[in-house]
C-alpha positions in Angstrom: 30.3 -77.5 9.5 29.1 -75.1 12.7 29.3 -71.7 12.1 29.3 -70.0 15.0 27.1 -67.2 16.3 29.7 -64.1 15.8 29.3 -64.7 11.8 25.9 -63.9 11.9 25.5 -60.3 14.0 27.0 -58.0 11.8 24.7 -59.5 9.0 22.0 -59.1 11.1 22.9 -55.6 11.7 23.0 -54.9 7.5 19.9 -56.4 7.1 17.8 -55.5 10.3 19.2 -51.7 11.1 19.5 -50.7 15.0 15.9 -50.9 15.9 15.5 -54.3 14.4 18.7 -55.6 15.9 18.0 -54.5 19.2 14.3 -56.0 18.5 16.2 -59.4 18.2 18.7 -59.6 20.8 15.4 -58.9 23.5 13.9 -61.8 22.1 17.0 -63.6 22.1 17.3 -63.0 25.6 13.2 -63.6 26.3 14.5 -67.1 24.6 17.5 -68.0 27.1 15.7 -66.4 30.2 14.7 -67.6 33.3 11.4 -66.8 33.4 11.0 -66.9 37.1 14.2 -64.8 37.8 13.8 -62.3 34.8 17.2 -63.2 34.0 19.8 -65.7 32.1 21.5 -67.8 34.6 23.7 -71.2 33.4 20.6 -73.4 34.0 18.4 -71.2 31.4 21.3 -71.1 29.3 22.1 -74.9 29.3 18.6 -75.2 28.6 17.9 -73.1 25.9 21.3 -73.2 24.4 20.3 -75.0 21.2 18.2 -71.5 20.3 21.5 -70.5 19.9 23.4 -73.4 18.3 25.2 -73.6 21.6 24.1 -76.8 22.4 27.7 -78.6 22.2 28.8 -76.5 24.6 30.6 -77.8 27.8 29.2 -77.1 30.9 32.2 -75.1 31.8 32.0 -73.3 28.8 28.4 -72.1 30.0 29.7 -71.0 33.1 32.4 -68.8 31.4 30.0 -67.2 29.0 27.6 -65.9 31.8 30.9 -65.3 33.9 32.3 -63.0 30.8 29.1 -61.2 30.2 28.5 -60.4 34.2 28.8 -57.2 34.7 27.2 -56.3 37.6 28.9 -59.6 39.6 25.5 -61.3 40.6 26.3 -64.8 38.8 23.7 -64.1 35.5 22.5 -61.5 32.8 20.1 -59.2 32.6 19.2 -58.1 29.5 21.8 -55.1 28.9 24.4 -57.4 29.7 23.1 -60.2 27.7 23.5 -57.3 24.5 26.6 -56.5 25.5 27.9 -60.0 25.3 26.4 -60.5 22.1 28.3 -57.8 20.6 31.4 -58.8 22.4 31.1 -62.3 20.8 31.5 -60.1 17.7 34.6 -58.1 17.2 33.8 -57.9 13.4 30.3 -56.0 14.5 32.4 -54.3 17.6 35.0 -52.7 14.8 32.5 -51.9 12.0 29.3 -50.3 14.2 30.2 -49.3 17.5 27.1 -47.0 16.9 24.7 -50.4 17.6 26.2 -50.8 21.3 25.9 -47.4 22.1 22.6 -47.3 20.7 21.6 -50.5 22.7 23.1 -49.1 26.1 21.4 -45.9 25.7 18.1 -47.3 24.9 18.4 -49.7 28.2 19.3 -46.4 30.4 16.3 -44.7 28.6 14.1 -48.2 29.9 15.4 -47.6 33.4 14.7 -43.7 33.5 17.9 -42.3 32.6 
């Protein structure tokens, strides 16, 4: 049986509190990054995707991911949008503590001087 990613955030969230949650979704994303580019494109992700258990996943399915989580249109994801996915991948975390996004977005705009 696969569980999927979305059952484990808001657990995560409980255990860890905002600081460590955000802790972990940077190195998730140091983990899936392209290091060269600084960001996560469909090659890093194919590459890496077993850190997430994502490694069945269709090609396709790869593209959509990064396509869903692009905010900005430039065909990968930086690290706030990365975050933002990852709570979008979890509406039981996105209906219980919208506090942790805001929290995540507010810490990225304090990181880019804000």
């Amino acid at each position: 049986m696969r569980t999927d990613f979305e059952d484990f955030l808001p657990v995560m969230a409980d255990k860890l509190g905002g600081e460590g949650l955000i802790e972990e979704l940077c190195n998730g994303f140091q983990l899936l990054m392209d290091k060269g580019k600084g960001v996560i494109t469909v090659e890093s992700l194919k590459r890496n995707s077993a850190v997430l258990g994502l490694q069945d996943m269709r090609d396709d399915e790869l593209v959509s991911m990064v396509k869903e989580g692009d905010l900005d249109g430039d065909g990968a994801l930086n690290q706030m949008e990365f975050c933002v996915l990852m709570f979008r991948m979890s509406p039981q975390l996105m209906d219980e503590s919208q506090y942790w996004l805001e929290e995540v977005l507010e810490e990225e705009l304090r990181n880019a001087g804000f």
